[in-house]
N, C-alpha and C positions, 0 to 999 in steps of 0.2 A: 448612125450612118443614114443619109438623106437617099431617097429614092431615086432617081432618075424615074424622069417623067414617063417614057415607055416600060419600065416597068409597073410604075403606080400605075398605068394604063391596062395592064392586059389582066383578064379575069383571072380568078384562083382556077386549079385544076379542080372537076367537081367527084364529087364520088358517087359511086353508084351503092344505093339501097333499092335491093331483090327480094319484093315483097313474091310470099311462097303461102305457107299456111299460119301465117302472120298477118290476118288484116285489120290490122288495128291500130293505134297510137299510143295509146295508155299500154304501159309494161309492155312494152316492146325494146327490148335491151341493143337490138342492129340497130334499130331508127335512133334512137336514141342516142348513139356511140356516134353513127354518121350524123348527125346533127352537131354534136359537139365535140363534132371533128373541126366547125371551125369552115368549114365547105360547103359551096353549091351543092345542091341534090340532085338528084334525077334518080327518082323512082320510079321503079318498074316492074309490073308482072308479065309474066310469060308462062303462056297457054301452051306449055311443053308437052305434048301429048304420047309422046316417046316413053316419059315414062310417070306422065298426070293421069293416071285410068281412072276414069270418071264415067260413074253410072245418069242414067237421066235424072235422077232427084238429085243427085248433088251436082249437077249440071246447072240444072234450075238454082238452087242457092247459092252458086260461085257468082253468076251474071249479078243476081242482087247486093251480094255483096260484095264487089267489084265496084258498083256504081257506090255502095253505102260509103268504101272505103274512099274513093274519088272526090266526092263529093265534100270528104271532110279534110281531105288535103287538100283540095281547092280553097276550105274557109284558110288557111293558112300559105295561100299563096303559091301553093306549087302542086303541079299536072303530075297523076298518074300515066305512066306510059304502060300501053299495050301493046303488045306483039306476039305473035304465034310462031311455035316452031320450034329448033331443037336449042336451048337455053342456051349451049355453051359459044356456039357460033355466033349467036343475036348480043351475048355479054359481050364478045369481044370486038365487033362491028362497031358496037355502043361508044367501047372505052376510045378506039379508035378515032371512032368521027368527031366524040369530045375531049378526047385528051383528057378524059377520067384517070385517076393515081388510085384509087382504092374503092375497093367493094364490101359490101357487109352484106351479108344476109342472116336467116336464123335457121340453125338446124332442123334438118326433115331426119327421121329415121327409117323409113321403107329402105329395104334393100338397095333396089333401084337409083333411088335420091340419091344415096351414100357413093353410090360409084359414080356416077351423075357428078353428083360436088369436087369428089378427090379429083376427078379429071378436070375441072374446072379451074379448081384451085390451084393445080400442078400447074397449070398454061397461063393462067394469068400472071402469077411470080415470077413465070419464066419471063415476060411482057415488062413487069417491073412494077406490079402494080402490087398495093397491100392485097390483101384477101384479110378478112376479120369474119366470123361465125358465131353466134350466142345460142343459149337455151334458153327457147321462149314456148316451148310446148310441152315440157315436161318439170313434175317440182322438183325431180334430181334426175341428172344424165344418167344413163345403161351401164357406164363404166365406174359411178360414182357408188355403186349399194350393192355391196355383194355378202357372199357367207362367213364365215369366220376363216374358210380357207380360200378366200379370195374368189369362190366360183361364184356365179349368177345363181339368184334363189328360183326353185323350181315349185316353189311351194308359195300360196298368197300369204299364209297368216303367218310366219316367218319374216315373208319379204313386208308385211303392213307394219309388222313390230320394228324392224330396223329402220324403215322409214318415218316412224315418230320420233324415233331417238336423233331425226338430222333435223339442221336448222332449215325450215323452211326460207330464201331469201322473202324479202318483203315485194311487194309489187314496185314499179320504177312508175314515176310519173310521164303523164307526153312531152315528147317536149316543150320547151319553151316558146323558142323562133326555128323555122326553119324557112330556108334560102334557096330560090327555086336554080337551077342551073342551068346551060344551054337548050334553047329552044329544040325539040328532034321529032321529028313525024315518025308519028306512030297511027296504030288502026282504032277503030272505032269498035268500042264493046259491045253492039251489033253482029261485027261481023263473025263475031264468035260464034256465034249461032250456038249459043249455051241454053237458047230456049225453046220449048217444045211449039211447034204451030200446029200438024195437022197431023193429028188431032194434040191441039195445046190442053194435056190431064191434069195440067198444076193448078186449077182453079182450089182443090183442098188445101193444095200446100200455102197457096195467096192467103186461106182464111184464117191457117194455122201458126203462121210465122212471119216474124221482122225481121230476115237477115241484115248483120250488119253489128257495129261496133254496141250504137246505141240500142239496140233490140234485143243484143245478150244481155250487157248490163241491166237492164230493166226486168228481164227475166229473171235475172241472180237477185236481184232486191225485193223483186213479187214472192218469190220462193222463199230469200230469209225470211219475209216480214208474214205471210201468211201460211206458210204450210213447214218449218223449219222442225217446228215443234212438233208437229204428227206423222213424221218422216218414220219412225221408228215403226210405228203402228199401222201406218195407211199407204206405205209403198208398196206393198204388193198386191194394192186393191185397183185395179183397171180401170175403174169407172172414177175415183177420187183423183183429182189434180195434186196429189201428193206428191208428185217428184219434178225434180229441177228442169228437164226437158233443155238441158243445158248444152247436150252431147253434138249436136250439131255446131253448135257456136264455139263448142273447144274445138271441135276437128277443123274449121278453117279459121281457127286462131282468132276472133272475134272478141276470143274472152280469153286469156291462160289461165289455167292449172293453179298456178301462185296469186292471182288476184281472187278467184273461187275462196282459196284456202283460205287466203289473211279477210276476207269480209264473211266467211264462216267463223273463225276462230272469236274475228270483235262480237257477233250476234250473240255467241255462248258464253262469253266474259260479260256480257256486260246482263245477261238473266242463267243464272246456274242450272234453272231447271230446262234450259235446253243443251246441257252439253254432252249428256248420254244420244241425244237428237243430233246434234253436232256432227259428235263422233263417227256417229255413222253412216252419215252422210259423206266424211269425209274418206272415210272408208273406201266407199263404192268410187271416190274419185282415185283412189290411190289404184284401187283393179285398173284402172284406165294407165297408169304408169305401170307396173306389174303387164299390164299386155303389150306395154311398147317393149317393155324389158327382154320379153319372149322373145318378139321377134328380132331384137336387135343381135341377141345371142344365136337363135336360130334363124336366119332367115329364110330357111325353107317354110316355115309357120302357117304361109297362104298356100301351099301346094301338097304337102308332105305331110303323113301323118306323124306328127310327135315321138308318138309311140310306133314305133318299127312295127311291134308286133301287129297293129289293126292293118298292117300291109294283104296279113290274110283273112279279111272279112271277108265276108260272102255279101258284097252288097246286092239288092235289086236292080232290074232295071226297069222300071213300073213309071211309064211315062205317065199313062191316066191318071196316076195317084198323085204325081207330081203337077199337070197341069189343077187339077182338083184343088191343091194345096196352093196353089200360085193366084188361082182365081175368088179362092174364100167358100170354096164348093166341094169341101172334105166330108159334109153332114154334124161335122161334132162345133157345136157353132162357140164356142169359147177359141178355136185356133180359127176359123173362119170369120168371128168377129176381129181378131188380129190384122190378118192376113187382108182383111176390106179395109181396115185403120191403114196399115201398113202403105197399102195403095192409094188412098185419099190423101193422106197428112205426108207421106215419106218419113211416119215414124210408126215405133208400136214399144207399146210397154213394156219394162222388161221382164217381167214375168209371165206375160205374153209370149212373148219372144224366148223364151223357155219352153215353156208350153208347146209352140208350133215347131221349133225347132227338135223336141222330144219327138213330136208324131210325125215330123218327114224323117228323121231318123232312125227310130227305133219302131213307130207303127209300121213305115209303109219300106222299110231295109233301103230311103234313098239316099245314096253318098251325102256328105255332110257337106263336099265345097260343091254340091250342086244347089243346097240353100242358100249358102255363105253367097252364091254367085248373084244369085236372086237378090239377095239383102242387098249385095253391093251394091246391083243395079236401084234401085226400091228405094233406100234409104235417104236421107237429106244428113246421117250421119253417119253417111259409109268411109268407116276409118279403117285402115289394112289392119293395124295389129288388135282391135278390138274385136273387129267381126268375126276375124279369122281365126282367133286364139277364144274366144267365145261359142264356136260350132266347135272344135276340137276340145271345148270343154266340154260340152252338154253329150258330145259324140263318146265322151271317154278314152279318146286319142292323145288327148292335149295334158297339159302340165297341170300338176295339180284338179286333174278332172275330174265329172261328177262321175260316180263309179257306174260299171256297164248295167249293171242290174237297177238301176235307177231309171224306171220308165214312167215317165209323169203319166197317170191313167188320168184322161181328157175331159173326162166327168167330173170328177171328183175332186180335181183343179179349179174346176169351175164352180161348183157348188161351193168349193171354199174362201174365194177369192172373190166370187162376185153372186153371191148368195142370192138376191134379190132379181140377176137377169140384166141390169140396169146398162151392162156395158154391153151386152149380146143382145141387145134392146135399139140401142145405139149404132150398131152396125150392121148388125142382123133384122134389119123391121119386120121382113114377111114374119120372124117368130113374135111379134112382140105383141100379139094377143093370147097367149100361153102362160100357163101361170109360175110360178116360182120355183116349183117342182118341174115340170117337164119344157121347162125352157132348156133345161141343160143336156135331155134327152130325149127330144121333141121324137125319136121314132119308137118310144117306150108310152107315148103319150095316147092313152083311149081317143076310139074316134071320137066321142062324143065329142072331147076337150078339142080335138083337131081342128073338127067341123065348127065348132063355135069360132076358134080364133081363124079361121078359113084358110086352115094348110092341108094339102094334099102331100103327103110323103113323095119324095119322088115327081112333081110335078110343081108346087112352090118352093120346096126345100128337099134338095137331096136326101137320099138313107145314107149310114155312116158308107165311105168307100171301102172300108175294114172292121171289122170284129175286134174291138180293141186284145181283149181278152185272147183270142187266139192268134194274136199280131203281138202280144207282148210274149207269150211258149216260143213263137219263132222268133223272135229277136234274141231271147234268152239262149234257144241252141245255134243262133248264130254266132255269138260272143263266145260258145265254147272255142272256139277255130281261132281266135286270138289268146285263150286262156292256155292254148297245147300250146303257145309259140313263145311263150312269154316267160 
């Protein structure tokens, strides 16, 4: 059948692609679908802040990679659209003023999102428009990996075992062509005011990282090809670049979960003696699906303790100890050299991050979402069910937790982890004329030793703000008051 000229005249309807924590091209399964859908685009993010809680470091990383994401649709011919405000009102303005027929986006799993989406989803259908959804942030959905009686796993190394026994999908390429859609004013990624000015503290984060598509992948290839192999042996060493540093770049989708996976998996096929190094690696990525899993099941996860029973801890309320621990000014400089990383880079190691998260804990008795809170703000990879399913681990609240009697002693972390001072050297300077020995407990340190490297206790470098020793007896008869309830 022959067209009639006004219809060969009038544009295709276009679809809408709702870029979320998906900024990327490569293995992006919504773009990819809306592409070869055959239709005009009009992509779009939206600075939802209703229910996008965003701390200042991952504020700072959104704007960069916003522009990284822009920028590389632009080489393909078609405009990022910005807009702020409550998602689902700004979608359907969108479809309206274009005469859009279908939406893709890719699944979020926070609480939040989910109700967010189903209400979205529900109005547009109603509207007449497709709605399409994919998983591009996880190697298998919440509802796909459960126990043998169908319940969600509460345990990691259960849930890591059934998770190799699934087929990981392969990653999807970018698309081919895509077709830009009607013209639509939108704001200028400025007005977002996602960046810090006065006082603008992101100069670490600038020296630390390349948000963006091309500055994940470039990470993921520096890490297979130089540190893949001594992963096993040198990740828990602060001062060694041994870990992927990956965590920000998954959380705003930069990189997925399934592209990490399938360019791990080739690195260990193709030399045997990295695949015990592999493996483990790939591990630590699965904990990252394991905490979305938590909270998908639970989504009280960010608010609620896991375990009912730590409803009756006896927490402190020890603001001194808390600002001390926020500032890098605890005394114990292995959590103090963290906690200065933490705030320079908007990251910190993870065993680090163990560490300090032990001693706001369990040293100083402070609630555990009052660190979580701090991370969130702090972090460049502040993810809801990482963070928060990460404190209620270390807390002893949380699923599969580290048990209560597990109180990292601050010293003796350090001595082990970072023998030589090299990392507390690095973020802690006033210690770094102290020698090997009394770097880790610079207030145990003879004057002589002081006076040479020119610290004054208490005047260049704090005394510890606790007694570890008699801060772990009180944390231990604290834990009794959940052990009666339990």
């Amino acid at each position: 059948m022959v067209k009639s000229p006004d219809a060969a005249a009038r544009p295709a309807s276009p679809a809408i692609m709702w870029f979320r924590q998906d900024l990327r091209l490569k293995d992006n399964p919504a773009l990819r679908a809306a592409a070869h859908s055959g239709t005009p685009l009009l992509c779009i993010f939206i600075l939802d802040e209703e229910v996008m809680r965003l701390g200042g470091a991952s504020r700072w990383w959104l704007h960069h990679s916003l522009a990284a994401l822009g920028a590389a649709l632009e080489k393909h011919g078609v405009p990022l659209l910005l807009k702020r405000g409550a998602a689902g009102p700004i979608l359907e303005e969108l479809a309206a003023e274009t005469g859009a027929r279908a939406l893709y986006w890719n699944r979020c799993y926070e609480p939040a999102a989910i109700a967010r989406d189903k209400k979205i989803k529900d109005a547009m259908k109603e509207k007449g428009l497709e709605v399409k959804s994919f998983n591009a942030a996880l190697l298998c959905e919440p509802w796909e990996i459960a126990t043998k009686t169908g319940e969600p796993f509460k345990v990691f190394t259960p849930f890591w075992k059934a998770l190799q026994q699934k087929t990981i999908p392969a990653p999807l390429p970018a698309p081919e062509e895509l077709v830009a859609g009607p013209k639509v004013e939108d704001e200028a990624l400025e007005t977002f005011a996602l960046l810090p000015s006065k006082p603008d503290w992101a100069g670490g984060l600038k020296e630390a990282w390349q948000p963006g598509e091309e500055g994940a992948r470039a990470r993921l290839a520096a890490f297979l090809d130089e540190h893949l192999r001594e992963y096993p042996a040198k990740r828990d060493l602060p001062a060694q670049p041994a870990t992927s540093r990956l965590s920000p770049h998954l959380h705003w989708g930069e990189i997925g979960p399934r592209q990490v996976w399938s360019a791990t998996e080739a690195a260990f096929a193709s030399d045997a003696m990295q695949t015990k190094s592999g493996t483990a690696f790939l591990r630590e990525l699965a904990w990252r699906d394991f905490s979305h899993n938590l909270l998908y099941h639970w989504p009280s996860l960010e608010s609620e303790n896991w375990k009912s029973a730590f409803d009756a801890f006896p927490w402190a309320k020890d603001e001194k100890g808390f600002k001390a621990w926020c500032a890098g000014k605890t005394g114990y400089p292995i959590v103090d050299a963290g906690m200065r990383e933490l705030w320079h880079t908007g990251w910190m190691h993870n065993r680090v991050r163990m560490i300090a998260a032990s001693f706001l804990i369990k040293d100083l008795l402070v609630h555990w979402k009052e660190g979580a809170d701090w991370f969130w703000d702090t972090l460049a990879d502040a993810d809801l069910a990482n963070n928060y399913a990460s404190w209620q681990w270390v807390a002893g609240s949380g699923a599969d937790a580290s048990p209560y009697f597990r109180i990292f002693n601050p010293v003796l972390q350090s001595e082990k982890f970072d023998p030589k001072g090299a990392y507390i050297r690095k973020w802690v300077p006033e210690l770094a004329g102290l020698d090997d020995k009394h770097i880790h407990r610079p207030w145990e340190a003879p004057e002589a030793a002081l006076e040479k490297a020119g610290i004054k206790i208490g005047r260049d470098y704090p005394a510890p703000v606790v007694d570890h020793f008699e801060a772990r007896d009180r944390a231990l008869e604290a834990y009794q008051a959940v052990k009666r309830v339990s």
